[in-house]
NULO-355198 format. One line per 4 residues: number of its first residue (from 0); their letters; for each residue x, y, z of C-alpha. Coordinates in pm, 1 decimal. Layout:
<sites>
NUM = A = X,Y,Z  ... .
</sites>
This chain:
<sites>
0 = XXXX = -1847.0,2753.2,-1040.3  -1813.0,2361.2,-1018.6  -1527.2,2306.6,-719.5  -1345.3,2049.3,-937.6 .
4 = XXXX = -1325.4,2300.9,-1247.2  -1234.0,2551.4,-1021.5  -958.2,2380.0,-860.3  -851.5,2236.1,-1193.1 .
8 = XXXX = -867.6,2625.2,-1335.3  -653.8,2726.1,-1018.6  -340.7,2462.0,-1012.4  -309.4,2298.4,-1348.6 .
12 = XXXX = -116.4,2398.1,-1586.9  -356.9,2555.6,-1940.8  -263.5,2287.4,-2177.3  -613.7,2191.8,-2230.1 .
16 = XXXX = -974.3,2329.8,-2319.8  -1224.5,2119.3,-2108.5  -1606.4,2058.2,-2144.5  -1767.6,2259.9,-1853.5 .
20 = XXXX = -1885.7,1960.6,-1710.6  -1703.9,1705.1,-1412.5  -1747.1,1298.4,-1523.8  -1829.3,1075.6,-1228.3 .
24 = XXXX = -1916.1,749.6,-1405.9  -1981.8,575.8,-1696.9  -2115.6,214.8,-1843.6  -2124.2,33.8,-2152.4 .
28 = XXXX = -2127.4,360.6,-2428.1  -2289.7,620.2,-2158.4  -2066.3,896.4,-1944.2  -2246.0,1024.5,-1633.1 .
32 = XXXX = -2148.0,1371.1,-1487.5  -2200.5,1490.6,-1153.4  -2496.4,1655.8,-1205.8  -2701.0,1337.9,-1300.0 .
36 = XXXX = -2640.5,1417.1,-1705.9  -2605.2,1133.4,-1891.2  -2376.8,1196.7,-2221.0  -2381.6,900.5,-2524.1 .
40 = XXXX = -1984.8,892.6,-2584.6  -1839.7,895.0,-2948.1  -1492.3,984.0,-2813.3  -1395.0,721.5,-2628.7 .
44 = XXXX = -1109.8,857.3,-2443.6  -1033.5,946.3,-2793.6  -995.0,603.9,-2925.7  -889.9,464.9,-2588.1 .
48 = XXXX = -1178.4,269.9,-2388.4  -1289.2,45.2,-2718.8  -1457.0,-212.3,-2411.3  -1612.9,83.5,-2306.3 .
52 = XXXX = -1689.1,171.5,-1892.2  -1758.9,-86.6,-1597.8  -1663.0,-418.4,-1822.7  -1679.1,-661.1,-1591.9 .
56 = XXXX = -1435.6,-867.9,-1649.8  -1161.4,-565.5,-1695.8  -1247.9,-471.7,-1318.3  -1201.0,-877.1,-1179.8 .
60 = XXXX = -898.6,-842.8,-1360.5  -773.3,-533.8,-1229.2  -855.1,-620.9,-870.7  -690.8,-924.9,-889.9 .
64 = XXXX = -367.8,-739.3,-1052.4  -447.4,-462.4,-770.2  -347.8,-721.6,-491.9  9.8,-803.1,-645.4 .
68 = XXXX = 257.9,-569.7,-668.3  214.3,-279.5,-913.7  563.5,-243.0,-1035.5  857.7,-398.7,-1066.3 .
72 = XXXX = 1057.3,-223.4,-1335.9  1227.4,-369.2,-1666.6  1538.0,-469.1,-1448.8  1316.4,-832.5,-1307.4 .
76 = XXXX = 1094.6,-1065.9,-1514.1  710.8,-1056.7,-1532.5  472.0,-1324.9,-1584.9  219.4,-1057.3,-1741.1 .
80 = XXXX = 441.3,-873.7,-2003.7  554.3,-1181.0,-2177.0  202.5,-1347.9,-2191.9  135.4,-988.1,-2329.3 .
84 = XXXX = 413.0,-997.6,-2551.7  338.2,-1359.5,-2683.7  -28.1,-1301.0,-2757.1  51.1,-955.6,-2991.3 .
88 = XXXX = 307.3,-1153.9,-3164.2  32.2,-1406.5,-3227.7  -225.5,-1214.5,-3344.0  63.3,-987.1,-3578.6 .
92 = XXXX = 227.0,-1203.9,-3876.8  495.1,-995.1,-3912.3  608.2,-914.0,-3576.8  840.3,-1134.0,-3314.9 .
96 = XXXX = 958.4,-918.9,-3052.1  781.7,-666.4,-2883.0  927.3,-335.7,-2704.1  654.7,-145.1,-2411.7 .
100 = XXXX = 628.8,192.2,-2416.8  384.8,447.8,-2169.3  230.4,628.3,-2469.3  174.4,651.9,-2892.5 .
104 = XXXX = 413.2,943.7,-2922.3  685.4,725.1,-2682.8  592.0,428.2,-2945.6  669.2,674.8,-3239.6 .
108 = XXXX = 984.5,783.7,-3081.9  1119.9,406.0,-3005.3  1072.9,303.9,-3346.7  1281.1,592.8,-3528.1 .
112 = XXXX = 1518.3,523.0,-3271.9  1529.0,172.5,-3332.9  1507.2,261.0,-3725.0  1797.4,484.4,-3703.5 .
116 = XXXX = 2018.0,235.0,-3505.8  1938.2,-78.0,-3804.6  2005.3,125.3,-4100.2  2399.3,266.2,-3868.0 .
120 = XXXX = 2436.2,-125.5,-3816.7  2364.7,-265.6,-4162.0  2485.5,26.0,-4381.9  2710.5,262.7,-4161.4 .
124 = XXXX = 2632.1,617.7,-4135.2  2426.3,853.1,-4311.6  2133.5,663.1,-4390.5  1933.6,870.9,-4109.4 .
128 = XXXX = 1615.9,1022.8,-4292.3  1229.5,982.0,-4197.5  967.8,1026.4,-4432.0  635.7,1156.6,-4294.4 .
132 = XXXX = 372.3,1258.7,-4439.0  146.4,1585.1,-4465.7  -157.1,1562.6,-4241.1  36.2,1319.0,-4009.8 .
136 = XXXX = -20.5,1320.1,-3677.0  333.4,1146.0,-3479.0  288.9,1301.7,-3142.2  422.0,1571.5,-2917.9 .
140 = XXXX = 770.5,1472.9,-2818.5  1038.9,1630.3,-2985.8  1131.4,1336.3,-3269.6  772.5,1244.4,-3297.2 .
144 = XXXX = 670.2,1651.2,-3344.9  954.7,1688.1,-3602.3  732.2,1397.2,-3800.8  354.8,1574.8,-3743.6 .
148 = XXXX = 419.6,1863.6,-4034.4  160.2,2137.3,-3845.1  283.0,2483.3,-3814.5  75.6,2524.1,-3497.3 .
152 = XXXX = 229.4,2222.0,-3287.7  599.2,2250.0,-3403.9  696.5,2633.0,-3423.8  658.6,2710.3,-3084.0 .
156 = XXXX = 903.1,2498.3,-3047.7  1186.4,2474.9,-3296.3  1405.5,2386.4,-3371.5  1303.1,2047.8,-3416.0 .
160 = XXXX = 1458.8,1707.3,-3448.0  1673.6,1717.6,-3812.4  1626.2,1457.4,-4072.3  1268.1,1413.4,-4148.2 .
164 = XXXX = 1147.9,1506.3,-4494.1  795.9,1507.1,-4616.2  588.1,1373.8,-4916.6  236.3,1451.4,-4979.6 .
168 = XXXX = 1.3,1200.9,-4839.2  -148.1,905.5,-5079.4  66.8,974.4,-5365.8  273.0,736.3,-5455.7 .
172 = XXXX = 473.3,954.9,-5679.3  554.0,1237.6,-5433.4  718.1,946.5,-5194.8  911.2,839.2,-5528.8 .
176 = XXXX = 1058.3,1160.9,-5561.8  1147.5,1212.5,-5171.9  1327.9,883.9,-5081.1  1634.6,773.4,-5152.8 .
180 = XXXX = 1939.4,570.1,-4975.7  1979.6,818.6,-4725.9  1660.9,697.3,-4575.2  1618.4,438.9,-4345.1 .
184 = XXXX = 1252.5,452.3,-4240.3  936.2,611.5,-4364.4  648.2,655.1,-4133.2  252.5,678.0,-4201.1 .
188 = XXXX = -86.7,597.0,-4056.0  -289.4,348.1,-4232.2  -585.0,587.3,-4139.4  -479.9,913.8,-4053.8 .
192 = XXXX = -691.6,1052.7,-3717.0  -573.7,1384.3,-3662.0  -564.7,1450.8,-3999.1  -874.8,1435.0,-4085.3 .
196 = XXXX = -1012.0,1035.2,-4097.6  -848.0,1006.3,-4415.7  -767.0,593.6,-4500.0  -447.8,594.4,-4705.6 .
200 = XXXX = -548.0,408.9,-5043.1  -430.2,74.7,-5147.8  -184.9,214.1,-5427.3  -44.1,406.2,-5182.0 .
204 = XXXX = 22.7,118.4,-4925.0  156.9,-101.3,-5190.7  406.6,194.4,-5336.6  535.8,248.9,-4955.5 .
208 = XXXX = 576.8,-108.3,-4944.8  773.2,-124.2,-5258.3  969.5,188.1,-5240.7  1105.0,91.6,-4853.9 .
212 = XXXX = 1229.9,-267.6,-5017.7  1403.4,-56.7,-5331.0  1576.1,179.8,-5078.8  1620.0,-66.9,-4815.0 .
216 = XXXX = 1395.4,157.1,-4568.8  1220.9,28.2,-4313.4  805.3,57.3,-4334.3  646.1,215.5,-3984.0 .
220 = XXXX = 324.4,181.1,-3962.9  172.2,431.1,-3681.3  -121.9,227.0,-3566.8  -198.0,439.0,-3254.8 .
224 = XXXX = -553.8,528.4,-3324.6  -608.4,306.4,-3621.7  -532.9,3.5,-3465.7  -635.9,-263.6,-3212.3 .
228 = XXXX = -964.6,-322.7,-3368.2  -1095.6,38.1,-3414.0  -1122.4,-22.6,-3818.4  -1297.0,-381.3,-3836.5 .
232 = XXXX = -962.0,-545.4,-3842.3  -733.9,-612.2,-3586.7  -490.2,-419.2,-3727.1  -558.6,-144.6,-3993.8 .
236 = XXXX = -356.9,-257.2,-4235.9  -407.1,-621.6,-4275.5  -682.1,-487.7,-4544.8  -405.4,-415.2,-4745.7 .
240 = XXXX = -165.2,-704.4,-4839.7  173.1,-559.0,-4696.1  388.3,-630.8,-4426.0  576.2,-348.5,-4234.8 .
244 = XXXX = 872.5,-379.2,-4076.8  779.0,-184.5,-3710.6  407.8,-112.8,-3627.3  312.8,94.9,-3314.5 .
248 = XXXX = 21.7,55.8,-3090.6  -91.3,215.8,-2738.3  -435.0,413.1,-2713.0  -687.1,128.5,-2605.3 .
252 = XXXX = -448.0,-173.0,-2568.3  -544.0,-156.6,-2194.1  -888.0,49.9,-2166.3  -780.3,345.9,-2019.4 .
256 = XXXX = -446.5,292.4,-1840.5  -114.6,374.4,-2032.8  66.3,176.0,-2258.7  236.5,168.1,-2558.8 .
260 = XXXX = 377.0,-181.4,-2789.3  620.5,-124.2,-3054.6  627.4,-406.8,-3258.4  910.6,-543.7,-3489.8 .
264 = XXXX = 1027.0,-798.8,-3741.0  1292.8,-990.2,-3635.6  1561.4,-812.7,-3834.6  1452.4,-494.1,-3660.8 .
268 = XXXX = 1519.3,-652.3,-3326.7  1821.4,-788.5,-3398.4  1983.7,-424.9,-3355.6  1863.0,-345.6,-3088.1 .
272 = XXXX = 2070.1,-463.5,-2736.6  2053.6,-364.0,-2382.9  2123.1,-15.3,-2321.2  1987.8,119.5,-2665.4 .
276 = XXXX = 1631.9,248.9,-2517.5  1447.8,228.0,-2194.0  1202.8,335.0,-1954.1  1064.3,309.7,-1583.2 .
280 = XXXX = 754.8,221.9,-1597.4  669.9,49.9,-1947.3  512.8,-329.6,-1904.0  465.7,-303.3,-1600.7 .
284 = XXXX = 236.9,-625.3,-1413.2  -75.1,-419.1,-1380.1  -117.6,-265.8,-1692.1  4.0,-586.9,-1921.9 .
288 = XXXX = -227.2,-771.0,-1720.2  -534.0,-586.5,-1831.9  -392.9,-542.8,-2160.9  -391.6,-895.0,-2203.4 .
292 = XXXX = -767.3,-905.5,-2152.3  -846.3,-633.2,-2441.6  -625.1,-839.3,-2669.6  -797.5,-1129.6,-2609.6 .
296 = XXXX = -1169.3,-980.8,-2611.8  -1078.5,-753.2,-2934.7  -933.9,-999.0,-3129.7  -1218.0,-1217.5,-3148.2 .
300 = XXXX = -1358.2,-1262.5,-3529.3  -1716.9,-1223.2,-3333.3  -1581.1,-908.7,-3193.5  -1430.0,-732.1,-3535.7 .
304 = XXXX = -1712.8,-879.0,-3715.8  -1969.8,-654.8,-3452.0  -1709.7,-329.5,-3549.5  -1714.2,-418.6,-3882.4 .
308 = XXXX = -2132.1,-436.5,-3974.7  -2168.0,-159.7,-3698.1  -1925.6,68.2,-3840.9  -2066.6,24.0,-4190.8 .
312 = XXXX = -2397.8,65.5,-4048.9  -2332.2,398.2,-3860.8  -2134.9,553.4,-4183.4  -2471.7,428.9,-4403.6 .
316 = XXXX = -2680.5,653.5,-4154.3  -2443.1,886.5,-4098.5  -2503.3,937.6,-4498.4  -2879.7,921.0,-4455.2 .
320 = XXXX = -2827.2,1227.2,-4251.9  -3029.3,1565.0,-4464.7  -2766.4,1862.4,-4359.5  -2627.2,2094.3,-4572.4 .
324 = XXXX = -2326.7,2100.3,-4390.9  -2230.0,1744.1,-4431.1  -1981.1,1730.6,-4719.8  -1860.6,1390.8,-4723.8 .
328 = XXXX = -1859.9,1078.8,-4478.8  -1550.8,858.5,-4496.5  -1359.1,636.5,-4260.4  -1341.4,238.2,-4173.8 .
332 = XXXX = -1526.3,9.9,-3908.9  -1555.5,270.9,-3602.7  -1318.9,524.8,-3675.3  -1555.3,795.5,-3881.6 .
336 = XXXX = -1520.9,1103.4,-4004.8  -1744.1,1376.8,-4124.2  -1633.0,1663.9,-4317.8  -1850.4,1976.3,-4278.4 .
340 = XXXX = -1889.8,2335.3,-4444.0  -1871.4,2452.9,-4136.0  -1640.1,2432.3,-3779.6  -1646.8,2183.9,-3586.7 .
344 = XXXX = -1656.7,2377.2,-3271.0  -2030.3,2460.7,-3228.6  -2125.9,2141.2,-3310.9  -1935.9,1960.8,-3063.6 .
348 = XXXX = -2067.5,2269.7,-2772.9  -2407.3,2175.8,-2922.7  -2377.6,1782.9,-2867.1  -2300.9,1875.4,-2487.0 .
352 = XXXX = -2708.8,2041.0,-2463.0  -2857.7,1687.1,-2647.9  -2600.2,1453.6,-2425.4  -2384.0,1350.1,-2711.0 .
356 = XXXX = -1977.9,1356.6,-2689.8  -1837.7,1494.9,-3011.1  -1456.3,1535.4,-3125.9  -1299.3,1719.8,-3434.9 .
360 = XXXX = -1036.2,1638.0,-3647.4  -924.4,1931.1,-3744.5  -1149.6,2240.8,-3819.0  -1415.0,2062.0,-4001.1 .
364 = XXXX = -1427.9,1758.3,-3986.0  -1648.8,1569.4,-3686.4  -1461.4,1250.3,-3541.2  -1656.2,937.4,-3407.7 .
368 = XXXX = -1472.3,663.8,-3280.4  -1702.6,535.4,-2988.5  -1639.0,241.4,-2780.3  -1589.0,-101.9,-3038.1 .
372 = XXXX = -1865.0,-195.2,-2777.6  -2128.5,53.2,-2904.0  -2490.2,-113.5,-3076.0  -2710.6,-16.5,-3370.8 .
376 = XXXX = -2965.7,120.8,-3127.6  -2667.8,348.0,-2985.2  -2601.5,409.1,-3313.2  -2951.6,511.1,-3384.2 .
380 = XXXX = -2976.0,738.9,-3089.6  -2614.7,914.0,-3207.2  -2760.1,968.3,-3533.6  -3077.2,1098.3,-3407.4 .
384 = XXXX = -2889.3,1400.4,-3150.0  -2670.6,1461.0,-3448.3  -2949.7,1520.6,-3705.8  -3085.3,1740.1,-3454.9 .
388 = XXXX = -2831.1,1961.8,-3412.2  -2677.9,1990.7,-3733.5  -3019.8,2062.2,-3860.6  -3086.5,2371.7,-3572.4 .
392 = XX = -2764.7,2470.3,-3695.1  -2845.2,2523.1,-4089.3 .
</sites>
């Protein structure tokens, strides 16, 4: 047995299934593992490295940020986290004030915190509801789990956080019925990942957005996986006309090292005072540093542009593809989905044997969402392995 896996098998705790392989190194869209296999990655760190592995200019930037001091903690100032700060708000109409966070799910939990706290300021109590949604994904935390409606996450362990109700996903009419004036937030992905690559339509956005005002609920929009480029836009919702009143952001806002931005509107903010929420290590000088170099490289209109023609490209060839199994191919920019007839799980064992890293979303469906970095020849060659094996697989 490999000594890594085996050590790993021996002291860590059994949260996780692993590929039976050890990673050593990587560049541009390619994984290396210590056998000398090279592996053409459509996982990304699911949805985390969109620059990819070895970009130059995120290592001078992290080796000049490695010869400062590391952390300081959100008791002192740094130079880093507001120029962070300042560029979001910049390239985000509706937002002002930012808040760091470590992670998506900490993002998730920050905002119905911070949801929670407006509606007790403005209208006094018992306007405390969430609205998710079903096929959500939140996170794992214990407010953030209460919102991702999945038997197998939450019952283990219940009981949950109270107060979150559900509506059925992209129908307008099933949110009309659930909210009310006991609500003060309602929380969706513009693209759902987990769920299945499923884009939320634009009746649907413009509903939420109308239904929030009505009830004076705030919109959260859980931009996680969906945002930061990843769809063609910067943001995934700026495709549909509305506004929200929190958004959330974290997997690649700083290509592999953790992070989290929770984003607000100014009236949002304005509940919020010292003491309310908090955390060690959030925005700290190393990790906004290199953050602020994704931002910058990813908001481009060059860069979205490439995402944009190369994710259309890849779902057009994706649809060339002659396999039974594929049932439908729908997504936006680089964030892809392909529903099967089948499981997911021996096709993703299979990509291991033609060098191809493969994720699921769900039991059937196949999620891409390579590097934003990744070219129509890469393309071509992902297509190619994938053809292969769904067609040894008929």
């Amino acid at each position: 047995m490999n000594p890594t896996i085996q050590l790993e098998q021996q002291y860590l705790v059994h949260a996780y299934n692993r590929a039976p392989f050890v990673f050593t190194d990587g560049e541009g869209v390619w994984l290396q593992d210590d056998a000398g296999n090279r592996y053409l990655d459509l996982v990304a760190g699911i949805a985390v490295n969109a620059l990819g592995y070895g970009d130059a200019e995120l290592v001078q930037v992290m080796q000049a940020a490695a010869s400062k001091p590391l952390h300081y903690s959100n008791l002192y100032h740094s130079q880093p986290m507001a120029q962070l700060a300042a560029r979001l708000v910049q390239v985000t109409p509706f937002a002002e004030r930012i808040h760091f966070q470590n992670s998506g799910t900490e993002c998730n939990e920050a905002a119905i915190k911070f949801a929670r706290k407006w509606a007790r300021s403005h209208f006094g109590e018992g306007k405390t509801d969430i609205i998710a949604f079903s096929g959500a994904f939140h996170g794992r935390t214990m407010g953030a789990l209460a919102a991702t409606p999945r038997p197998k996450y939450q019952d283990p362990f219940r009981p949950l956080m109270p107060g979150v109700r559900l509506a059925e996903f992209n129908d307008p009419d099933s949110l009309a019925a659930t909210i009310d004036d006991h609500v003060c937030a309602v929380i969706v992905e513009p693209v759902q990942g987990e769920g299945g690559i499923h884009p939320a339509t634009p009746a649907f956005m413009s509903a939420l957005r109308e239904l929030c005002h009505r009830h004076n609920a705030l919109l959260i929009l859980d931009e996680v996986q969906c945002g930061v480029g990843r769809t063609g836009t910067f943001w995934a919702h700026e495709t549909y006309g509305i506004m929200p009143d929190i958004l959330c952001a974290a997997k690649p806002l700083a290509a592999g090292l953790p992070i989290g931005a929770v984003l607000t509107s100014g009236r949002v903010a304005e509940a919020i005072h010292p003491g309310d929420h908090g955390t060690t290590f959030a925005g700290g000088p190393f990790v906004t540093a290199v953050a602020n170099v994704v931002v910058e490289r990813v908001s481009q209109p060059a860069f979205l542009r490439h995402v944009s023609e190369t994710g259309a490209y890849f779902q057009e060839k994706l649809q060339e593809i002659n396999s039974p199994h594929i049932i439908e191919v729908r997504g936006k920019g680089l964030m892809l989905g392909v529903q099967l007839d089948m499981p997911t799980a021996p096709i993703i064992q299979a990509g291991y044997q033609h060098g191809l890293l493969l994720l699921n979303a769900g039991a059937d469906v196949l999620r891409l969402i390579p590097p934003l970095i990744i070219s129509r020849d890469e393309v071509d060659i992902a297509v190619e392995r994938l053809t292969a094996i769904l067609t040894k697989s008929a």
